[in-house]
N, C-alpha and C positions, 0 to 999 in steps of 0.2 A: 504494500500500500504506500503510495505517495505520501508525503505529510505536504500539508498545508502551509502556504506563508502567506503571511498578513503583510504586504511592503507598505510602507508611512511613508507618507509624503510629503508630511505637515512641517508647517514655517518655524515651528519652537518643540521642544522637546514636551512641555507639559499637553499640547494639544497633539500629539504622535499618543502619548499614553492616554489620552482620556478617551481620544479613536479606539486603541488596544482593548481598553475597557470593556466597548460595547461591542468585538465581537469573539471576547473569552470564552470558551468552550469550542469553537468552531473553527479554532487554528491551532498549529502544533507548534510552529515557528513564527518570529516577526523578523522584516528587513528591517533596518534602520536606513530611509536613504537619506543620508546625512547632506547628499548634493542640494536637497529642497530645501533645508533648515535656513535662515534668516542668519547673517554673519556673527552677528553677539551670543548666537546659538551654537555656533560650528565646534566651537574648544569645551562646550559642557558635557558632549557625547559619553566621555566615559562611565557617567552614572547611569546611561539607560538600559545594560542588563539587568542591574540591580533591582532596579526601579520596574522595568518591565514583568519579572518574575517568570519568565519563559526564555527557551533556546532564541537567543538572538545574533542579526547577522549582521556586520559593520559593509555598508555600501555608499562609496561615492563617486559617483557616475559620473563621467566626464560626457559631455556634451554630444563629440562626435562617435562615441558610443550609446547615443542616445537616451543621456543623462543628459543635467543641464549643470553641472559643476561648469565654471570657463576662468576660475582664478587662477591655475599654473600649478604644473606638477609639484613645484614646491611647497604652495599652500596646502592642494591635496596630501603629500608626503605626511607633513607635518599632523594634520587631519588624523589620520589612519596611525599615525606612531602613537599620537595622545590619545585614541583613544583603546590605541591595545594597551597601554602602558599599565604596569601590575603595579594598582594599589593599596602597596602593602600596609601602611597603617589602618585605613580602614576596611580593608578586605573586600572590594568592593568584587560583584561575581564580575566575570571576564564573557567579553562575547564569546560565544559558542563557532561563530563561522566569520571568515572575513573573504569578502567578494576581491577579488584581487585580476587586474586585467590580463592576458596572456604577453601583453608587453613592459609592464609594471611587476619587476622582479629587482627586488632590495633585498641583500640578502640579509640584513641586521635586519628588517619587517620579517622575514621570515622565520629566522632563530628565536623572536619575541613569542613569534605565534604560536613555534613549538616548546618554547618552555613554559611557557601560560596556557596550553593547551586548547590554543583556538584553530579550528582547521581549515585551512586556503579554498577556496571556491576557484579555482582560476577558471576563469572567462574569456570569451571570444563573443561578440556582439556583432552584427549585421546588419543596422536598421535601415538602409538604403535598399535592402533585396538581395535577393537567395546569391551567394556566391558560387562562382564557376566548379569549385571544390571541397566539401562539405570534408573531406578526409584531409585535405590542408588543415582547416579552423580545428580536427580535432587533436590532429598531430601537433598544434601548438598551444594545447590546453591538455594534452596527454600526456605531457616529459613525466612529470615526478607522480611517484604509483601511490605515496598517500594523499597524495590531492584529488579534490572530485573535481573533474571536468564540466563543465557549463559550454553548452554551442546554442546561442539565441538569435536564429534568423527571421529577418520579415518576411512572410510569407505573400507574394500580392497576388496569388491564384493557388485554385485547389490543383494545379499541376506541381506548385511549389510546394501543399501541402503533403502529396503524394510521395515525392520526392522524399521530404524531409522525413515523414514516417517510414519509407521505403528503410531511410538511410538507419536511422536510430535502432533497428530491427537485427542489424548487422554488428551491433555496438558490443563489445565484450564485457563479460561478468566483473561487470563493477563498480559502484557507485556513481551514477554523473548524472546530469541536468541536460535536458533537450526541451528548447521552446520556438516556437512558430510565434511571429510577433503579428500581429494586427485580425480584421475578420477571420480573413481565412486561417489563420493559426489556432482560433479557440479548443477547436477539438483539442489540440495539444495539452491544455490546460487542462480540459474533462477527462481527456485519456492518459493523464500521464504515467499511471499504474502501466498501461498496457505497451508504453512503449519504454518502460523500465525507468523512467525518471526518477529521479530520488523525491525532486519539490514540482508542487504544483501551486505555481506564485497567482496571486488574488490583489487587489486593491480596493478600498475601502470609497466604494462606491457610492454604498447608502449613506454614506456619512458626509459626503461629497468632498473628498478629498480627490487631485489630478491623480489619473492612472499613473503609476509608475512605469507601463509600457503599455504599449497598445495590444489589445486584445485580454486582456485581464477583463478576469469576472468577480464581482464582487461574493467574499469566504462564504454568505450565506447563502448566494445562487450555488454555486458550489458543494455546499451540505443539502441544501433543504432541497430543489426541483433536479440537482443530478447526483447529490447521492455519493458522492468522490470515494468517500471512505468505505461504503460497500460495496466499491467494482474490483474485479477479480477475473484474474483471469478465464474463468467460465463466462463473466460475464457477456450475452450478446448486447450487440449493436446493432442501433437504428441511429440513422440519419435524416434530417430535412434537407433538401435539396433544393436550389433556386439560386436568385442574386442574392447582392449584401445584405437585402433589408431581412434572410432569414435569420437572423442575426437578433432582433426585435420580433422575433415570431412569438406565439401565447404556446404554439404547438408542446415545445419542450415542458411547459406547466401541465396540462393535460395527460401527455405519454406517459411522463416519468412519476405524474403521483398514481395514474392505474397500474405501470408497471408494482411500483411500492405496494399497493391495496392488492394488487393481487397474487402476491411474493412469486412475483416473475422477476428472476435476476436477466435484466438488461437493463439501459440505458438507451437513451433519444437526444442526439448531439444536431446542434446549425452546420452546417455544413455547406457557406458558400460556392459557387460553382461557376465560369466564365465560359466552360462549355458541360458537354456530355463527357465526352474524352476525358478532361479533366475530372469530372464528376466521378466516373467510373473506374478511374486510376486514383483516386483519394478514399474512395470507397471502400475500396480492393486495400488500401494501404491501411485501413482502420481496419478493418477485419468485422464491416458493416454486414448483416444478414437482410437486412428491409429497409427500404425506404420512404419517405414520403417525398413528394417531388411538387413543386408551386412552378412559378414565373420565371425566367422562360423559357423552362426546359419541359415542359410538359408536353409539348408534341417533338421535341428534338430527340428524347429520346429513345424512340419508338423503334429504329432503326437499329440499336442495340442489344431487344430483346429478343430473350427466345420463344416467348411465349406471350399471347396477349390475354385478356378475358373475353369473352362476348361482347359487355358493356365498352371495356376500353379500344375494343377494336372498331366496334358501328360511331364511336364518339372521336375520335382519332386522336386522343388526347391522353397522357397516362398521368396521376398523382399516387400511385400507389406501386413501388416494388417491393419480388419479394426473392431470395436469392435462391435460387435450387440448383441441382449438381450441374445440369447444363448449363445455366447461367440464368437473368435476372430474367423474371417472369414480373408481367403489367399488369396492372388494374386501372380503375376508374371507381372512386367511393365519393368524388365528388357529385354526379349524377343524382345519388341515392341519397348525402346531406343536403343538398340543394331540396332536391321534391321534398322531403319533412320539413325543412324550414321554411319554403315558402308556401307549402298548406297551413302548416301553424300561424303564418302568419297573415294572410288573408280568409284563415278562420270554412278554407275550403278542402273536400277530396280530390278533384280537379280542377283543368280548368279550360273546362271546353266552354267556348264561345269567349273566354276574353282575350283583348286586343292587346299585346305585349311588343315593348320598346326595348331591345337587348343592344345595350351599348358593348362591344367589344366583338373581336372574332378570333383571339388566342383560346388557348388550353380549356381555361375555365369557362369562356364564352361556348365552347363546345358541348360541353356538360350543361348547361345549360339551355342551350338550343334543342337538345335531345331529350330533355325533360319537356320541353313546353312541348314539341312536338309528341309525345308521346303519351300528354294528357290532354291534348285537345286544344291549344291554344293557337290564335292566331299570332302572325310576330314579324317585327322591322327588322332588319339588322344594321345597326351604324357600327359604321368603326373607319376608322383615319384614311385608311386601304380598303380605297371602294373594292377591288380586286381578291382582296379577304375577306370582305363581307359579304359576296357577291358567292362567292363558296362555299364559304360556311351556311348560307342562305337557299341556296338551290338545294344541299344535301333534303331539305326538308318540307320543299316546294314554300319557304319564304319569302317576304319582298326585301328590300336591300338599298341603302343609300349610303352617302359620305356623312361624317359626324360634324357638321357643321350648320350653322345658321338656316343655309336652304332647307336644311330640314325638321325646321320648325313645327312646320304643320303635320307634315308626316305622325311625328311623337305627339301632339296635340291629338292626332286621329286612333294611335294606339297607345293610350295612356292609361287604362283600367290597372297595369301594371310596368313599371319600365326597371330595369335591371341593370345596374353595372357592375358589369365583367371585365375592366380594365382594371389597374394599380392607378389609375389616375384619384390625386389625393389617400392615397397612403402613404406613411410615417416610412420615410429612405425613400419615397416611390416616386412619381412626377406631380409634385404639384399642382393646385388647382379641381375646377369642378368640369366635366367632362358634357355637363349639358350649358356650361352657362350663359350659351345665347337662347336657351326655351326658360320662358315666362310659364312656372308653374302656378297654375287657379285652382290647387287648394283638394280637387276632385281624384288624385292620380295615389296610387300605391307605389313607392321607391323602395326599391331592396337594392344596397350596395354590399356588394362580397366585400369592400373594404371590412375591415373591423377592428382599425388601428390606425386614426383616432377612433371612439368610438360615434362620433359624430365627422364625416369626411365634412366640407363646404357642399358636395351635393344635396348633403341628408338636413345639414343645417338652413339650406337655400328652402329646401323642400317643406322639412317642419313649421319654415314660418309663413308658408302659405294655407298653412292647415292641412298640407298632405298626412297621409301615414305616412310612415319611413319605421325602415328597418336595419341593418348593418347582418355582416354577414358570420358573426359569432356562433351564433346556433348551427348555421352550414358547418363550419370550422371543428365543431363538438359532434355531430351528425357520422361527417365524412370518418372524423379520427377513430370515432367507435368501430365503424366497418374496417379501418386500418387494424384497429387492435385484433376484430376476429381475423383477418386473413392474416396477420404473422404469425399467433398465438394458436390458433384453433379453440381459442376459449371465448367463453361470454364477457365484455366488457362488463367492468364494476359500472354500472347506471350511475352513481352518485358522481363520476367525474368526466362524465360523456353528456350528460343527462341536463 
């Protein structure tokens, strides 16, 4: 099991411990990053083990390591001496670990460390992007056999994430640190058991203190929705698949507290993606068994699989994999949260004879073009690309236009219900409201799959005409249920689907 670090960020030593404070129980280790501290702060460092009352780690991060120290090796030097310095009058406890760079080697700092019994972290930093050679960075963080090795690179694609888990996989028996820096890195963070790290570093997020690097999740997201301390190597993996904004998904809240409810050991990781390739080579490098898949890979992948379902093959869309010995088998469970959420919410069993406005012609617009058609519904298609909507439109003898002001009246004439099926106004996603050249009167139902705000500017536009409006949370709970029975072969727990 990885232990947890808590890295401080804070401008004074007394606001580092009062952070420390509130998340005691939930961490094993704290960094000290002494680079953050306020300069009348910098020389009091050596009382914060004592003070702290837990294994603590002296770090002062230089800049173009993606700290922000920039006063000169010398002030740093001096930094890091005073605060290993043993003292002995009042016996004050000694840090436990001292972060130490792969080019920053003093060998009186290091005789200190080993009579005082503090142990060298040496480090190799990458915040710029994946270096040409990952066995260089280790080979210069590998010399001395009782040092633990540290290699923390930015990750700007799940090919780089691939890679780096690839690489970590090959790593020899024996204590060291592997971090992926930014989105795409997170998994590293939640899997760090699985790819033998020693720490899996956290930053005190709820407290609002600056990440100490990018891609840091705050120690309680950590404990309480992924569970850090109970993955093992049995345990399986599931991933979300999409852009950055899965990163901000509710999904991992959901998965991961049914997994817990229904002591199913796995785990449900974000897992940014720039393509399919990348997707499926990160995938493979987690050692993922299922996945859920969103924007915009939902019909890219298709090409990949071995196998489709009924549903996800007549919708040509997939949000649902699942891994078998030939390889990754599809589904479609948004079709089936879609139809439950939007009978619950217009309080009907179908919906033959009403007139529906489906803004979008991607993944999810698919899934729900194949719902309306298959309860009865008559329906527009807008979307940006008249040439997308004009396809996805004919699959189901639809009509079809451009998402723009001429089409005004169009949406006026099928307004009983109108549906967005774009990320237009989601949280990472494109900004803005997706109808807002149509003057809503007040008479129309709005269901937007956003559901992150839980008000987009559509639904807010919408409500204050006196529309219904709805958001797309119950879809999101709906769909994720039928994900949990096709991984599991079991009944989702109702209390976190429900």
């Amino acid at each position: 099991m990885s232990l947890v670090c808590l890295s401080l960020t804070g401008r004074s030593i007394a606001e580092d411990l009062a952070v420390l404070d509130l998340y005691r129980g939930q961490v094993d280790l704290v960094e000290l990053r002494a680079d953050y501290l306020d300069p009348s702060e910098k020389f009091l460092i050596r009382s914060f083990p004592e003070r702290a009352g837990i294994p603590a780690i002296l770090t002062v991060r230089r800049r173009v390591d993606g700290g922000v120290f920039e006063e000169g090796e010398g002030v740093r030097l001096v930094m890091i001496a005073k605060g290993l310095a043993y003292a002995r009058a009042n016996r004050l406890a000694n840090f436990a670990y001292v972060d130490l760079e792969a080019d920053f080697r003093i060998p009186a700092v290091e005789e200190a460390c080993h009579a005082f019994g503090t142990r060298i972290i040496r480090s190799v930093h990458s915040p710029r992007g994946m270096p040409e050679s990952l066995e260089a960075l280790w080979d210069r963080v590998a010399e001395v056999p009782d040092e633990i090795p540290k290699v923390a690179v930015a990750c700007e694609g799940a090919a780089d994430l691939a890679r780096l888990l690839s690489w970590a996989d090959t790593l020899p028996a024996r204590e060291h640190i592997v971090a992926g820096m930014g989105d795409y890195g997170i998994a590293t963070r939640i899997l760090a058991s699985r790819s033998g790290s020693m720490i899996a570093y956290a930053s005190a997020l709820d407290a609002g203190l600056p990440h100490a690097a990018p891609g840091h999740l705050d120690p309680g997201a950590l404990e309480r929705v992924y569970r850090i301390r109970e993955l093992g190597p049995a345990t399986a993996v599931y991933v979300l698949a999409g852009g950055r904004s899965v990163t901000g998904s509710r999904s991992p809240l959901l998965h991961n507290a049914a997994f817990r409810a229904a002591k199913f050991d796995a785990v449900y990781v974000p897992l940014p993606a720039e393509s399919p390739e990348a997707f499926f080579a990160a995938a493979a490098a987690a050692g993922a068994v299922g996945a859920s898949v969103t924007v915009p890979l939902k019909e890219a992948v298709l090409p990949f699989l071995v196998r489709l379902s009924p549903e996800a093959r007549d919708i040509g869309a997939c949000n649902t994999l699942r891994r078998a010995d030939e390889g990754w088998e599809g589904y479609n469970t948004d079709a089936a949260g879609f139809e439950r959420a939007v009978f619950e919410f217009l309080g009907k069993t179908d919906l033959s004879g009403l007139r529906v406005t489906l803004v979008g012609a991607g993944g999810a617009a698919r899934a729900v073009a194949y719902v309306l058609a298959r309860t009865g519904a008559s329906c527009i298609v807008l979307n940006r690309s008249v040439a997308r909507a004009k396809a996805l439109a004919r699959r189901y003898g639809f009509a079809w236009a451009a998402c723009d002001e001429r089409s005004a009246e169009l949406v006026s004439d099928h307004a009983d219900l109108i549906v967005n099926a774009t990320s237009v106004g989601m949280e990472g996603g494109a900004a803005g409201d997706p109808l807002e050249w149509y003057d809503f009167t007040g008479r129309e139902a709005v269901f937007d799959l956003v559901y992150r705000p839980e008000r987009t500017p559509l639904l807010l536009r919408a409500r204050a005409s006196g529309a219904r409006v709805a958001n797309g949370y119950s879809m999101l709970r709906y769909q994720a249920a039928e994900q949990f029975r096709i991984w599991t072969g079991r009944e989702p727990p109702a209390a976190y689907y429900e």
